[in-house]
C-alpha positions in Angstrom: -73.8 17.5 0.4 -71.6 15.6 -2.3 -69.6 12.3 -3.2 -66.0 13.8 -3.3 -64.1 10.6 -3.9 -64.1 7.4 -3.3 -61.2 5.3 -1.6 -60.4 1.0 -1.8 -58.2 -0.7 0.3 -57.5 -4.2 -0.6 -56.4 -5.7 3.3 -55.5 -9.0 4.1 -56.8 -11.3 5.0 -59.4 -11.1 2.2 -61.4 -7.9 2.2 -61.5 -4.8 0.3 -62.7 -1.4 2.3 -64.4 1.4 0.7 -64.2 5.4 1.9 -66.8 7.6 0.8 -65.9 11.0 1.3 -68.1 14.0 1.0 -67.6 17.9 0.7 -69.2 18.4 4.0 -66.2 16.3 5.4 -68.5 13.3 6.8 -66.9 10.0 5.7 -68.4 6.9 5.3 -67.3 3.2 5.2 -68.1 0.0 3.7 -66.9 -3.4 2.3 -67.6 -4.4 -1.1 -66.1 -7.8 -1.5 -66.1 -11.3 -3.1 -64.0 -13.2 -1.5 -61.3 -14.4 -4.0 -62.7 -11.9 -6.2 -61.4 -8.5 -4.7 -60.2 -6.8 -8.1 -63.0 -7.8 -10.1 -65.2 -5.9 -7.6 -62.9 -3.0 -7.4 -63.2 -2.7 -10.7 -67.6 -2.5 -10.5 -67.0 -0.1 -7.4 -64.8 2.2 -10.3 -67.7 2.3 -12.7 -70.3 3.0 -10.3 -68.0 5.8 -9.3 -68.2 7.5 -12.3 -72.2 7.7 -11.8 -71.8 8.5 -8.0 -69.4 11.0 -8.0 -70.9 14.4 -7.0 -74.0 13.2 -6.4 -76.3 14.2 -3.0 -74.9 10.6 -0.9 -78.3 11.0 1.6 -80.6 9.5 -1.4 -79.5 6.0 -0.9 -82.9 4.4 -2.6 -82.4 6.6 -5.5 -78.8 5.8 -6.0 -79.6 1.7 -5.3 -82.3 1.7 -7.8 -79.6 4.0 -10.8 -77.0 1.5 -10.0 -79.3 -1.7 -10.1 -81.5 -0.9 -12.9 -79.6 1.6 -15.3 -77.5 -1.3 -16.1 -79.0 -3.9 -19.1 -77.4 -6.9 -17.5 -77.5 -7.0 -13.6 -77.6 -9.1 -10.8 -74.8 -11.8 -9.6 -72.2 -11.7 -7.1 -69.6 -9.0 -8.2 -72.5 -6.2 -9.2 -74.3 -6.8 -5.8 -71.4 -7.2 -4.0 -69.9 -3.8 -5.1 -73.5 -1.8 -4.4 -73.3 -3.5 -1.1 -70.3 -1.9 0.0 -71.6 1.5 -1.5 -74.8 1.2 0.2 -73.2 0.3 3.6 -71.1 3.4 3.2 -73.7 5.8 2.4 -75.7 4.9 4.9 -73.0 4.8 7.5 -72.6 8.8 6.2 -76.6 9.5 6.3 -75.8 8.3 10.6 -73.3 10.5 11.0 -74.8 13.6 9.3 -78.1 12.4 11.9 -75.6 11.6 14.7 -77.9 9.1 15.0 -77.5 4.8 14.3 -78.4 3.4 11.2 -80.9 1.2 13.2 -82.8 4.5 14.5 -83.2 5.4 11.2 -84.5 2.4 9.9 -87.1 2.1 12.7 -85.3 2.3 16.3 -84.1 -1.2 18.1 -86.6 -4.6 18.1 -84.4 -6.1 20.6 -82.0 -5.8 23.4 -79.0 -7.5 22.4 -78.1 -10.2 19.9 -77.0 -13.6 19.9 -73.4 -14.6 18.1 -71.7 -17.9 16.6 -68.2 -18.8 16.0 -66.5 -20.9 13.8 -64.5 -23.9 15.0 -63.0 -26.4 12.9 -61.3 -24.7 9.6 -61.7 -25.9 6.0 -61.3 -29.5 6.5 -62.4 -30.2 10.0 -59.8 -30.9 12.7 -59.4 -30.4 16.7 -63.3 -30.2 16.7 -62.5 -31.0 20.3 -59.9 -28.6 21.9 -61.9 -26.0 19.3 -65.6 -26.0 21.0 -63.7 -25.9 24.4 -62.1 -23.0 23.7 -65.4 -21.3 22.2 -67.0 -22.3 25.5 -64.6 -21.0 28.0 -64.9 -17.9 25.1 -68.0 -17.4 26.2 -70.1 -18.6 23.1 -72.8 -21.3 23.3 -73.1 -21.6 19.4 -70.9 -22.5 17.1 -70.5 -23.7 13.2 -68.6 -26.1 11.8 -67.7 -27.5 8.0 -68.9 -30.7 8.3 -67.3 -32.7 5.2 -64.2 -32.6 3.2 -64.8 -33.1 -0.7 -67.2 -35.4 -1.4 -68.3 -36.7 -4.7 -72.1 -37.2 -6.7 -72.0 -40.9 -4.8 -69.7 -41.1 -2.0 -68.8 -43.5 1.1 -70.9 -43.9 3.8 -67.7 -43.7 5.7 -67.4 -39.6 4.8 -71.0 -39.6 6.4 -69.8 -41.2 9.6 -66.6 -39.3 10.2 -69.7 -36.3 10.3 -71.3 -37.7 12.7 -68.3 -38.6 14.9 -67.2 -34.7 15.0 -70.8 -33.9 16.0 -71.0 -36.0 18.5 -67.6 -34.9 19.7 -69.4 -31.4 21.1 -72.7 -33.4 21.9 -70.7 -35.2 24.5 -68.5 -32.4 25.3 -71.6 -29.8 26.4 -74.4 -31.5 25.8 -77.2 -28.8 24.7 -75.3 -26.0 26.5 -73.7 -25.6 22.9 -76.0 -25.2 20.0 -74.0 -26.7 16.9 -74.6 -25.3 12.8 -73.1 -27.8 10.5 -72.1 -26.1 6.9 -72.2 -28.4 4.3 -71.0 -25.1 2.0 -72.1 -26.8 -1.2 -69.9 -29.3 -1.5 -73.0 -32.2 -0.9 -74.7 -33.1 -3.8 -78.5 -34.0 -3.3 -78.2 -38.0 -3.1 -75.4 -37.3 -0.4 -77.1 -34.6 1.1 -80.2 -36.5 2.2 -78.1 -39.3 3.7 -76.3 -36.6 5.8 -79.1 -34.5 6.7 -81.0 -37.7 8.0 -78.0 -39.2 10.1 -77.5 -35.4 11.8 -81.2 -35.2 12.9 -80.0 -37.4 15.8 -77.7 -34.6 17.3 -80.5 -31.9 17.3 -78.6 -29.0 15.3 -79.3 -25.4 15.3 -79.4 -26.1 11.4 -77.9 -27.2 9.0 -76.6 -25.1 6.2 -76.2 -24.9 2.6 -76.7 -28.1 2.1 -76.7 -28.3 -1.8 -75.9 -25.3 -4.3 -77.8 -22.6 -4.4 -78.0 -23.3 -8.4 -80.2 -26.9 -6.9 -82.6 -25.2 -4.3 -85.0 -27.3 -5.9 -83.0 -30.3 -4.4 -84.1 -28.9 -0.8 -87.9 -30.3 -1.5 -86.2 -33.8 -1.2 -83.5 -33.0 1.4 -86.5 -31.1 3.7 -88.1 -34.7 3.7 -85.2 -36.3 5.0 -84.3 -34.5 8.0 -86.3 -32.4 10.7 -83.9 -29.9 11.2 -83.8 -26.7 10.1 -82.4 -25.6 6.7 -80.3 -22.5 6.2 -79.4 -20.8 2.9 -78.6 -17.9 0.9 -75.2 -16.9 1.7 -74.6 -17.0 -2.6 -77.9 -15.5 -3.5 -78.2 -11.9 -4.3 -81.1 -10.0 -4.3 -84.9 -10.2 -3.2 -85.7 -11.5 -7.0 -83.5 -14.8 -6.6 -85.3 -15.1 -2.8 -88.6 -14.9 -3.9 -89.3 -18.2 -5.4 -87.5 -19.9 -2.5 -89.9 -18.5 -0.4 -92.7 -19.7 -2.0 -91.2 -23.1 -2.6 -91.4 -23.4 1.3 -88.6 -25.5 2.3 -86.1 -23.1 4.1 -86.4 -22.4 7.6 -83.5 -19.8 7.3 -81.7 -17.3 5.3 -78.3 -16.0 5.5 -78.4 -12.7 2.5 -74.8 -11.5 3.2 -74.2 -7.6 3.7 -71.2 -7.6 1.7 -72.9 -9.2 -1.5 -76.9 -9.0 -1.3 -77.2 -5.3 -1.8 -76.3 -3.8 1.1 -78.0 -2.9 4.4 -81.4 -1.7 1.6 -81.6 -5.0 -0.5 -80.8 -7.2 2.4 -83.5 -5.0 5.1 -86.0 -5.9 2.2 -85.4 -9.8 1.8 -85.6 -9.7 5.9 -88.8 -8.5 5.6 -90.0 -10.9 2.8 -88.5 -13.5 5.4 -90.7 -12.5 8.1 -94.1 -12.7 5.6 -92.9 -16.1 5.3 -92.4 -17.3 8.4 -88.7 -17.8 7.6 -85.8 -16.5 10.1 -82.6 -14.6 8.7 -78.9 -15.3 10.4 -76.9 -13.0 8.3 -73.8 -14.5 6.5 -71.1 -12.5 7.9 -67.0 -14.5 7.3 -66.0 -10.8 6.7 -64.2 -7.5 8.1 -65.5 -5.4 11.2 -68.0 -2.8 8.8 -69.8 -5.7 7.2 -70.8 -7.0 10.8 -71.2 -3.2 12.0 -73.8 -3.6 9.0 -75.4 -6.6 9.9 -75.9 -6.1 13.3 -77.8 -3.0 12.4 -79.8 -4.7 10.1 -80.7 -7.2 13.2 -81.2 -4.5 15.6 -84.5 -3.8 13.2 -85.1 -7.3 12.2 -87.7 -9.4 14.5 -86.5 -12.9 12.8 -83.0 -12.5 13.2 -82.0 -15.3 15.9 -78.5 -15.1 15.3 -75.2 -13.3 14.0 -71.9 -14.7 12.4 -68.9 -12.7 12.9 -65.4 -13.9 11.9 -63.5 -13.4 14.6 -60.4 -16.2 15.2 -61.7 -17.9 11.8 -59.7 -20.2 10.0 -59.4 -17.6 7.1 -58.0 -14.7 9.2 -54.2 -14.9 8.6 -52.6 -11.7 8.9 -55.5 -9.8 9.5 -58.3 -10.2 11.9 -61.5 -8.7 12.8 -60.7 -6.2 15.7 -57.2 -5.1 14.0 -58.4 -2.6 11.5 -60.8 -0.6 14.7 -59.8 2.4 16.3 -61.8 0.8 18.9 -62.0 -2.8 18.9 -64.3 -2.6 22.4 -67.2 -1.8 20.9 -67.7 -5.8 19.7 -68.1 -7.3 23.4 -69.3 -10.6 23.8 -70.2 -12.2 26.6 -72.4 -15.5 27.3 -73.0 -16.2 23.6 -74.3 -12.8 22.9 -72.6 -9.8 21.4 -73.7 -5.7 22.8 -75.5 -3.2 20.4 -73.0 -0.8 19.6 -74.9 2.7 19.7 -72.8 4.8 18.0 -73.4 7.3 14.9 -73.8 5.6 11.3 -72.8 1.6 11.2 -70.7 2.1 14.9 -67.5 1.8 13.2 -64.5 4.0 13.2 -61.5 2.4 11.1 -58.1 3.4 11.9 -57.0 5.0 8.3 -53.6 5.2 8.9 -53.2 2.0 9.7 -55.5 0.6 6.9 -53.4 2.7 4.5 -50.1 1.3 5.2 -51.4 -2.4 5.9 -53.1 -2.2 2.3 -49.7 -0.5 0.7 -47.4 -3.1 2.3 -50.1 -6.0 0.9 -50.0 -4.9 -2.8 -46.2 -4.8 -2.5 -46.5 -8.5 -0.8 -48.9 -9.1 -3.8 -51.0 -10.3 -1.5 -53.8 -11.9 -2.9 -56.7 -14.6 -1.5 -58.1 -17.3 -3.6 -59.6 -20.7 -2.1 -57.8 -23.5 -2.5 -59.0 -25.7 -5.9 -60.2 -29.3 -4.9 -60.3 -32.8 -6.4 -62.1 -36.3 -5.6 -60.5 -39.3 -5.0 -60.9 -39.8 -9.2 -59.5 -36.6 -10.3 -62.5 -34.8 -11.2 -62.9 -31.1 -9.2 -64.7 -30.8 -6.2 -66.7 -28.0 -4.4 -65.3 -26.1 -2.0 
């Protein structure tokens, strides 16, 4: 069998779809993506191409390690994230030339079914309320939430309180029948951090995430001293090599290696199992399209210390396109009581509808459709983090 072609479809609302074709007419799917970054990855996916292209598609390690290593310079977010979508793709075709899961060929199932989160809140948190009521009569019991707004190197304690006041919104709402994540996505610097981390331990989070940069993990030694809740990060690291000294330093509780931009289902398999050597549990970072979670939750149906999934569906970034739209079967994600069914179906369980991919991703490059996060500043001017 061969690599005939290979096919991208940039899709609102912010994802970019790969087809893998093959001369034995078994196709397979992924999605290589940085979000606000789609062209700069098409672009990587093209140059691989020109390696990949008639090339056997079943030696995925082979192929990993000529993509990785071939290349002097390496690494970082729009590299990874383009092997990532290859690598979910060829293994989605090494399934369906098995008829057979991806998770039966990376071991066979380690659980029965899988616990899911939502998000509630948007960018700059609002209806926090009306939101985790709606994700309860949904059906979930576990949801994430941003939890500030901009905030600068030394901020008000006020930021820090208006927190607090949207935790305790769900705290009083369900009590501990709703298990709460608050993302501080990087935009807390580490004198902040600590004072938030400290006034959260009083609503007894799930965890809390990302709480500095991932370019200041040695920040978490200090923040891991202020709080007694459990840290999450990793979403913006790449591969097992940027991992490995945060698993040493000993302060994370969790990591979240993204399908779509650590590697793929092979580099991300291989930092869940450096996790579990370390005690540490993995809750893949998953904002993205239908095949990244089709790849995740095959990676969790082999993965002991995955406790919990993210999947994007309603998310605040999911105008004009939405999880389910792109499926020719949008049952196969069910969820029900907070947990979402193992989809046992050939490859990644996936099966896009083409057609419709096709003329959605025509009518946005007419559109000039185009996703970038919004830019912002402190109360002084200077830029903030997103």
């Amino acid at each position: 069998m061969k690599i005939t072609k290979m096919t991208m479809y940039k899709l609102p609302p912010r994802w970019l779809f790969l087809k893998i074709d093959t001369d034995e007419g078994i196709s397979g799917w992924g999605e290589p993506v940085v979000e606000g970054s789609a062209d700069a990855v098409r672009t990587a996916v093209e140059e691989y191409a020109k390696y990949l292209m008639g090339k056997d598609p079943m030696r995925i390690q082979d192929h990993w390690q000529a993509m990785y290593r071939t290349g002097f310079y390496r690494g970082g977010p729009v590299y990874m994230s383009a092997m990532a979508g290859i690598d979910q793709a060829l293994w989605d075709i090494k399934g369906k030339f098995y008829n057979a899961p991806v998770y039966d060929l990376m071991g066979g199932l380690c659980r029965d079914r899988l616990k899911v989160y939502r998000w509630i809140g948007g960018d700059r948190p609002s209806d926090i309320k009306a939101n985790v009521i709606e994700a309860y009569e949904q059906g979930y019991r576990a949801i994430k939430m941003n939890g500030t707004e901009e905030m600068h190197w030394i901020d008000s304690f006020k930021k820090i309180e208006e927190v607090c006041a949207r935790v305790a919104i769900i705290r009083d709402t369900y009590g501990y029948d709703m298990d709460i994540a608050v993302d501080f996505h990087g935009r807390v610097h580490k004198s902040m951090a600590k004072v938030l981390a400290r006034e959260l331990d009083q609503y007894r989070l799930m965890f809390i995430e990302e709480p500095v940069l991932p370019q200041n993990n040695e920040a978490l030694r200090d923040i891991a001293n202020h709080t007694a809740t459990p840290i999450a990060v990793g979403e913006r690291m790449f591969s097992r090599w940027e991992y490995k000294n945060l698993f040493e330093a000993g302060y994370v509780d969790i990591v979240q290696p993204d399908l779509s931009h650590a590697g793929g289902l092979s580099e991300c398999l291989t930092i869940a199992r450096m996790a579990e050597a370390y005690d540490v549990a993995i809750a893949p970072h998953c904002p993205l399209g239908p095949i990244a979670l089709g790849a995740c939750m095959n990676l969790d149906c082999v993965a002991p210390n995955a406790f919990i999934q993210e999947q994007s569906l309603g998310i605040h970034y999911n105008k004009g396109g939405d999880l389910l739209d792109y499926l020719e079967d949008a049952s196969i994600y069910k969820y029900k009581d907070g947990f979402i069914e193992i989809v046992d179906r050939p490859g990644l369980g996936v099966e896009i509808n083409e057609e419709f991919v096709r003329e959605t991703a025509e009518r946005f490059a007419a559109e000039g459709g185009d996703w970038k996060n919004p830019v912002w500043r402190n109360y002084d001017g200077t830029i903030a983090e997103w």
